[in-house]
BAFIBA-20799 format. One record per residue: x, y negated, z negated of N, C-alpha, C in turn; residue number from 0. Coordinates in steps of 0.05 Angstrom, whole numbers, plus 5000, padded with zeros to 4 digits. Example, Ala and Ser with C-alpha at 12.3 -4.5 7.8 and 13.67 -1.06 7.14 Angstrom:
(nutor (5264; 5114; 4844); (5246; 5090; 4844); (5264; 5066; 4844); 0)
(nutor (5257; 5045; 4858); (5273; 5021; 4857); (5258; 4999; 4843); 1)
This chain:
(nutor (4934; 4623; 4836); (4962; 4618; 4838); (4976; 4642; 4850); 0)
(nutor (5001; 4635; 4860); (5018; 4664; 4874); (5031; 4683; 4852); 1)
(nutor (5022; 4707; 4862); (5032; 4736; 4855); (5065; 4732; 4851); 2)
(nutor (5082; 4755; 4840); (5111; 4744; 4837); (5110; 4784; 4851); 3)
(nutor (5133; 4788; 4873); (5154; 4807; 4884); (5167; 4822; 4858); 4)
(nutor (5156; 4847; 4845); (5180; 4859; 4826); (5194; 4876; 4842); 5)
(nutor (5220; 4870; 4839); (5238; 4891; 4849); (5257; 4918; 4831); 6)
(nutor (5267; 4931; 4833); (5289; 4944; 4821); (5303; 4933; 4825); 7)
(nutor (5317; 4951; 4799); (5357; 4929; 4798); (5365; 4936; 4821); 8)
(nutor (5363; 4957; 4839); (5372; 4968; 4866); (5355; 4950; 4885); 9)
(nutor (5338; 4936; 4888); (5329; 4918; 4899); (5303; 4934; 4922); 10)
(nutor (5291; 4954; 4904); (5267; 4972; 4917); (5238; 4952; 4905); 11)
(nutor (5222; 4950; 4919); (5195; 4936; 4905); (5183; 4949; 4886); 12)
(nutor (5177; 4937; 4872); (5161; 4959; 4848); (5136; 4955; 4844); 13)
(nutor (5125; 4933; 4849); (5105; 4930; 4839); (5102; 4890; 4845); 14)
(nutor (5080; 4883; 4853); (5071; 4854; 4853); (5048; 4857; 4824); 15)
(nutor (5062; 4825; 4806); (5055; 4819; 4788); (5043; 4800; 4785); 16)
(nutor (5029; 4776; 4770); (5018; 4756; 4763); (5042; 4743; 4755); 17)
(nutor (5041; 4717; 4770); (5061; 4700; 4757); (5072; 4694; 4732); 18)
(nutor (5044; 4692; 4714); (5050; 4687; 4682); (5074; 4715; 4669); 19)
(nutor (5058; 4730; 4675); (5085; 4753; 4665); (5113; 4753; 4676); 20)
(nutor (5115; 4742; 4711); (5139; 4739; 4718); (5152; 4715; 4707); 21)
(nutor (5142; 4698; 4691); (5150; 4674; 4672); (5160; 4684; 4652); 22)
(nutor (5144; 4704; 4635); (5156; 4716; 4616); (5181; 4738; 4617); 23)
(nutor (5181; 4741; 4638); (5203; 4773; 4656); (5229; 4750; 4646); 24)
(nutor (5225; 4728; 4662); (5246; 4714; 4660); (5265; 4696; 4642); 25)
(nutor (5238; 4690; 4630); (5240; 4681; 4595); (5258; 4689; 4571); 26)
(nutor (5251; 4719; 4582); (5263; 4742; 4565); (5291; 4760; 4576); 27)
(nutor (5295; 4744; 4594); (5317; 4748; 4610); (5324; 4776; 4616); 28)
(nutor (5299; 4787; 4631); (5293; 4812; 4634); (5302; 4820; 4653); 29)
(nutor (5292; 4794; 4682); (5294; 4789; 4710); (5305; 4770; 4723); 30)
(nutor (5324; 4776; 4748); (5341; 4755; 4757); (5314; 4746; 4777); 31)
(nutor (5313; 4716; 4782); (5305; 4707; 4799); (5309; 4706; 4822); 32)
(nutor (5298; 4716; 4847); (5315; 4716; 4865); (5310; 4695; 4894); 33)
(nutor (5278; 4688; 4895); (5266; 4668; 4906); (5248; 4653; 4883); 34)
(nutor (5241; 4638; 4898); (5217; 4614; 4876); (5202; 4608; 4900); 35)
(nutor (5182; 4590; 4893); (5158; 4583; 4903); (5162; 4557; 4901); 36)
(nutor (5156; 4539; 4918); (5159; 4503; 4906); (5144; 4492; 4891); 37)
(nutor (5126; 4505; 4877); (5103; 4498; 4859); (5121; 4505; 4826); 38)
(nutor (5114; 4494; 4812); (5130; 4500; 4785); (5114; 4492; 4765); 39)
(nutor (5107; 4508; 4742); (5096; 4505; 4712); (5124; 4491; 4697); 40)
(nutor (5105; 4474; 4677); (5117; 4461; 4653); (5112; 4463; 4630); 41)
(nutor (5119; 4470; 4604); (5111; 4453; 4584); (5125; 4426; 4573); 42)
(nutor (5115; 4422; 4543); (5139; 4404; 4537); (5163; 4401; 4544); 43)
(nutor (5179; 4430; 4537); (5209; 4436; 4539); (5221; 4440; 4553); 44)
(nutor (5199; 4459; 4574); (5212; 4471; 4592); (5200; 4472; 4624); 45)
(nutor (5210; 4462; 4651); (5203; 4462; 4668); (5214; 4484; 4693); 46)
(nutor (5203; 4502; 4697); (5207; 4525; 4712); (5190; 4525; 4743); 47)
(nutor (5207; 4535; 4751); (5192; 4544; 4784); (5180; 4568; 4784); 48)
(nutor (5156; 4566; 4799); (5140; 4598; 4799); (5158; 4616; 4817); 49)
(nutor (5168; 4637; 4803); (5188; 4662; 4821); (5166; 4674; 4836); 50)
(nutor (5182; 4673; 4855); (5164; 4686; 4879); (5172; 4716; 4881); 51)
(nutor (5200; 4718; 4873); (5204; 4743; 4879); (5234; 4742; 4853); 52)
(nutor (5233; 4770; 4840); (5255; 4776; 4821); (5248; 4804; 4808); 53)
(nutor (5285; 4801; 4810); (5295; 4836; 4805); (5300; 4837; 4786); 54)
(nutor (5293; 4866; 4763); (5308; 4887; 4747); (5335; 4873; 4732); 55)
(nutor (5340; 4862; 4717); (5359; 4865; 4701); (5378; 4882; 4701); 56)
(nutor (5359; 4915; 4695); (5360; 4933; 4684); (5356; 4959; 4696); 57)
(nutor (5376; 4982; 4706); (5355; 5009; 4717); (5331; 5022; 4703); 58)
(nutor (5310; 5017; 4712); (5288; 5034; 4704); (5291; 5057; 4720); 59)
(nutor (5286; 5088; 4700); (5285; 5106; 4711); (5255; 5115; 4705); 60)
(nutor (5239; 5135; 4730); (5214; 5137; 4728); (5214; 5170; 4734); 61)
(nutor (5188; 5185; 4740); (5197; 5209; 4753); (5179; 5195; 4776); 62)
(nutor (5168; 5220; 4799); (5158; 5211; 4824); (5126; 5203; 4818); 63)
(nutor (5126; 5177; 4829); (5091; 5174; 4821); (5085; 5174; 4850); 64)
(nutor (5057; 5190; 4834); (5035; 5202; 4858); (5023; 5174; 4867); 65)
(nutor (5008; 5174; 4901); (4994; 5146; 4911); (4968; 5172; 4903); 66)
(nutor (4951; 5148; 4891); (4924; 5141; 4878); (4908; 5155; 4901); 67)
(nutor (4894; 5176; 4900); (4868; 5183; 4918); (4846; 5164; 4923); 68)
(nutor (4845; 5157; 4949); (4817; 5132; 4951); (4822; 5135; 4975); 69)
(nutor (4794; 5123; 4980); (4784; 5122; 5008); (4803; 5087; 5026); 70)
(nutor (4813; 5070; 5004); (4830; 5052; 5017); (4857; 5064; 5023); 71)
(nutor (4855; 5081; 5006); (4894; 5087; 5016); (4893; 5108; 5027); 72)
(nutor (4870; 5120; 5040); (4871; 5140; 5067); (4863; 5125; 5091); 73)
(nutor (4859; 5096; 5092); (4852; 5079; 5110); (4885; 5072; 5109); 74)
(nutor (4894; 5065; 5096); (4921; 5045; 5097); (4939; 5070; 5112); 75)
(nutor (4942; 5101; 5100); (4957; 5121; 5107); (4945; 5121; 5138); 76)
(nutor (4923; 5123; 5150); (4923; 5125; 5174); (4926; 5101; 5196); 77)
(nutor (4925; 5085; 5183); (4924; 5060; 5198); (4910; 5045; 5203); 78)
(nutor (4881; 5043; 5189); (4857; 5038; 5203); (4850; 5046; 5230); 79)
(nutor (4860; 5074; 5232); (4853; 5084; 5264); (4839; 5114; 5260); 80)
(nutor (4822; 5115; 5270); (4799; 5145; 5275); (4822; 5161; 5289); 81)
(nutor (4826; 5189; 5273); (4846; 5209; 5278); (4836; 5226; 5287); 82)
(nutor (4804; 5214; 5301); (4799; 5230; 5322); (4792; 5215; 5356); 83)
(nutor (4786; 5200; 5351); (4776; 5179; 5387); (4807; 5162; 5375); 84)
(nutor (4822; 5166; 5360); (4846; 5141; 5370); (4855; 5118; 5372); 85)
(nutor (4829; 5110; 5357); (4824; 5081; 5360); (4820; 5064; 5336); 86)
(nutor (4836; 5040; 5338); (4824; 5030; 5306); (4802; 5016; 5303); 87)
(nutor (4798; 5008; 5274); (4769; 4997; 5269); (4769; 4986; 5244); 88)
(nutor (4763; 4963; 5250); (4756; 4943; 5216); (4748; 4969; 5197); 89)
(nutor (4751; 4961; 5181); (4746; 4972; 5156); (4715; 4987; 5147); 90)
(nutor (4694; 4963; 5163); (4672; 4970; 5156); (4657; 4989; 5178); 91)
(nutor (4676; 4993; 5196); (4661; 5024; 5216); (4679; 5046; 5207); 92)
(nutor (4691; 5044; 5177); (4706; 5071; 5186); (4697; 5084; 5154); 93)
(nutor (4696; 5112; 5155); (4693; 5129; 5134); (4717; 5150; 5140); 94)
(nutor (4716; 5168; 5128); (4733; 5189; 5123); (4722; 5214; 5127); 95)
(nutor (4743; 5238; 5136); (4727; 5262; 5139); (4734; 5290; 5135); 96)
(nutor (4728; 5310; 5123); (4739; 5336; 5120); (4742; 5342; 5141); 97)
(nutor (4767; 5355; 5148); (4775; 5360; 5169); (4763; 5400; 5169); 98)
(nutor (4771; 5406; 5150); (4759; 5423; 5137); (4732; 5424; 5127); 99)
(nutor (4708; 5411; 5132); (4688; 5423; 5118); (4685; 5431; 5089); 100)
(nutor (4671; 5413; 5073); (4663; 5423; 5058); (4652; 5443; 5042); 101)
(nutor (4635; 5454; 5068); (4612; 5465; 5068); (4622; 5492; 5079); 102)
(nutor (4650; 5496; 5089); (4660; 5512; 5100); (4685; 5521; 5079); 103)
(nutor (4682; 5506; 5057); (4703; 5509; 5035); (4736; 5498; 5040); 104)
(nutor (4731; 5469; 5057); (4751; 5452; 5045); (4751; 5438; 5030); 105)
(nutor (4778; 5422; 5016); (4777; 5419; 4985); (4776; 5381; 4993); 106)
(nutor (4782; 5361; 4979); (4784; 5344; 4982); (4815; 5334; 4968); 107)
(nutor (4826; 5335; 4988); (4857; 5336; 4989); (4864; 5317; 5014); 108)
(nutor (4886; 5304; 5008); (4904; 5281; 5020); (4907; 5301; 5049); 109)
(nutor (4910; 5336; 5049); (4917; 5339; 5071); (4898; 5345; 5087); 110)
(nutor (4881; 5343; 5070); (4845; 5363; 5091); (4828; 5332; 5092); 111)
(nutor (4834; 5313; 5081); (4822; 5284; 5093); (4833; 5269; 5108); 112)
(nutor (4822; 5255; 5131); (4827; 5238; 5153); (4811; 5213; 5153); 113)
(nutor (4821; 5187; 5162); (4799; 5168; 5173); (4783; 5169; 5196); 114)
(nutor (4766; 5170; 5193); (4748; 5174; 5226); (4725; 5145; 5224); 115)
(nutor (4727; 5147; 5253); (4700; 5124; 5254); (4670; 5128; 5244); 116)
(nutor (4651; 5122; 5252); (4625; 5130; 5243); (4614; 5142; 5257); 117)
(nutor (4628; 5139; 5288); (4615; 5155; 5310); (4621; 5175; 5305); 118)
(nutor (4657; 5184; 5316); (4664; 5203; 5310); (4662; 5221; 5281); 119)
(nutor (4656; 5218; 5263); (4642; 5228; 5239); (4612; 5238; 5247); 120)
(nutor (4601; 5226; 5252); (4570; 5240; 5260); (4574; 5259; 5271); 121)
(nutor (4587; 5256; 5303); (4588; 5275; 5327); (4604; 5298; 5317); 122)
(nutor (4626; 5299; 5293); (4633; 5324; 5283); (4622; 5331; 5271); 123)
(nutor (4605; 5331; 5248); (4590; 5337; 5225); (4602; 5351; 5214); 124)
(nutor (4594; 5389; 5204); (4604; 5397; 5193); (4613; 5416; 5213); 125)
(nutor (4625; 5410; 5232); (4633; 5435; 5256); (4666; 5435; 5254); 126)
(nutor (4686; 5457; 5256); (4714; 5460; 5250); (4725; 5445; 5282); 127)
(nutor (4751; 5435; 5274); (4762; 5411; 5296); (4755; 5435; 5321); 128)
(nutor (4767; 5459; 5317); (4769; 5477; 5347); (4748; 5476; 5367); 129)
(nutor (4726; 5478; 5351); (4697; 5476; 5363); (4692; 5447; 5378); 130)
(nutor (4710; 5431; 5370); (4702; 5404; 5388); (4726; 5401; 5414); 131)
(nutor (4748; 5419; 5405); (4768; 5407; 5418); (4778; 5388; 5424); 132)
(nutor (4777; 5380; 5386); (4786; 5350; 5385); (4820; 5358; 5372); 133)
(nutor (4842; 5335; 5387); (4866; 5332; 5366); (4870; 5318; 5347); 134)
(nutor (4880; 5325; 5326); (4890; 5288; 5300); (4912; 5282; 5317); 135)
(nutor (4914; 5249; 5320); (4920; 5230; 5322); (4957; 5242; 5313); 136)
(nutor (4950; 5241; 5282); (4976; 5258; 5269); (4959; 5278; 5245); 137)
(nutor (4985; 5298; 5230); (4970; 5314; 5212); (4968; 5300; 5188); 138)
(nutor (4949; 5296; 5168); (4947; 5279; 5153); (4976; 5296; 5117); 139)
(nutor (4979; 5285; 5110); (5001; 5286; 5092); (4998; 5268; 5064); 140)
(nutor (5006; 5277; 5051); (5005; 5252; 5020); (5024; 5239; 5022); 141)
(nutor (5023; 5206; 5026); (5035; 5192; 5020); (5053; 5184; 4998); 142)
(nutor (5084; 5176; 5011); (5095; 5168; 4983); (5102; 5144; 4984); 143)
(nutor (5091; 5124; 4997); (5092; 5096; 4997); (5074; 5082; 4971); 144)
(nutor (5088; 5059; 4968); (5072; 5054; 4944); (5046; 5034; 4956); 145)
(nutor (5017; 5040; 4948); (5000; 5031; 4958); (5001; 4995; 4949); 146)
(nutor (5007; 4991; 4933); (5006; 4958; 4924); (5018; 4950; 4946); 147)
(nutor (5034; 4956; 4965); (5050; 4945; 4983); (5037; 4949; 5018); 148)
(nutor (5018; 4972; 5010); (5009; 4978; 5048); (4991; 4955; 5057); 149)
(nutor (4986; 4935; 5048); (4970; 4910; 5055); (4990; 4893; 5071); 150)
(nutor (5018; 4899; 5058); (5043; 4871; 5073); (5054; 4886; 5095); 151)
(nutor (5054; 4913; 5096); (5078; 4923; 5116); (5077; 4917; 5139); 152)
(nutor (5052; 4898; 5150); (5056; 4883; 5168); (5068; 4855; 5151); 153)
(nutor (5094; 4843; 5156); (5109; 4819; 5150); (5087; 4797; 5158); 154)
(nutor (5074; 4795; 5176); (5073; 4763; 5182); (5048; 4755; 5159); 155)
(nutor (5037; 4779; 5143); (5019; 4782; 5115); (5020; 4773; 5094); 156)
(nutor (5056; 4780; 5092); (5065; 4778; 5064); (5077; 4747; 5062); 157)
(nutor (5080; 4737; 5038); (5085; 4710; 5034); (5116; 4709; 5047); 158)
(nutor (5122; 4677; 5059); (5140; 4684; 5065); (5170; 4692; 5047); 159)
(nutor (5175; 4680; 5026); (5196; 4690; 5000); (5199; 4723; 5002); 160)
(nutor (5174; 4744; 5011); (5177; 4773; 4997); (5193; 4785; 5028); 161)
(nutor (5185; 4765; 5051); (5186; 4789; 5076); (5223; 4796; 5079); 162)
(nutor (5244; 4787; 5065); (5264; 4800; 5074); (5272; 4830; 5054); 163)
(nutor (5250; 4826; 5034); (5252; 4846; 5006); (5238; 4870; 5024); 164)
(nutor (5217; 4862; 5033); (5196; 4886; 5048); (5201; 4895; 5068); 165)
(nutor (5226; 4885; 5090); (5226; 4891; 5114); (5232; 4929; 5106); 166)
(nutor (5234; 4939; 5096); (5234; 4976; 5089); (5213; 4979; 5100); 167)
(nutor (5186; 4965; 5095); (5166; 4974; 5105); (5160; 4988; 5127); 168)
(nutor (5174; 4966; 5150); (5174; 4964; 5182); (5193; 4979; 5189); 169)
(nutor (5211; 5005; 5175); (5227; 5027; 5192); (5207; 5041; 5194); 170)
(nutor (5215; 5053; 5218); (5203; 5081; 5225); (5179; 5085; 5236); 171)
């Protein structure tokens, strides 16, 4: 069944949920509904539309949450593109790479990791970028996008109900 759009009361994404809970969000009159889905659960009493997308009641305040270290969300941060030949690549030719050397005493950090292809990963090994006179693409940076979301920020992905909530994605 479809996922439900959580938003803030400010109307920022927060997080994609399982429907059943966004039944209960709403139940509990936690969450305004803001789209639905044409598909709808019933019981005896009560016949409801599956929310496709619904906001906050309420301001939640949080402090800054960190994006999750992984090898998908240094694919998603770069683009699926080798930040060194420039080029993108399914998923399954690409690994990641110290830009820094391990072996040369770099750490494994959001800013000293890059996505590279498999070629380009071999052909650098453990040699420093200068020595190849290779450029990044861009400098790699920690993301503050929220990763539950880097799958849609291409729109034509996301269901259609979420893409006028997500269009933030597609600045910049």
């Amino acid at each position: 069944m479809e996922n439900t759009l959580l938003l803030s009361a400010s109307y920022e994404p927060l997080s994609i949920i399982p429907w059943k809970r966004a039944v209960l969000l709403v139940l509990l009159d936690k969450v305004e509904v803001l789209e639905e889905y044409a598909r709808a659960v019933r019981s005896p009493s009560v016949s409801l539309q599956l929310p496709a997308v619904v906001r906050l009641q309420r301001l939640v305040r949080r402090g800054p949450r960190r994006v999750k270290f992984s090898r998908q969300n240094i694919f998603h941060r770069d683009n699926f593109t080798c930040q060194y030949c420039h080029k993108p690549h399914p998923p399954s030719q690409l690994t990641y790479d110290h830009i820094v050397p391990r072996s040369r005493g770099g750490q494994t950090t959001w800013t000293n990791i890059v996505t590279s292809c498999i070629h380009c990963n071999l052909k650098k090994g453990n040699k420093p970028l200068h020595a190849l006179n290779v450029a990044l693409l861009k400098p790699p940076v920690e993301p503050r996008w929220l990763p539950a979301f880097s799958n849609l920020l291409h729109l034509e992905q996301a269901p259609p109900a979420w893409r006028d909530y997500l269009a933030w994605g597609n600045e910049g």
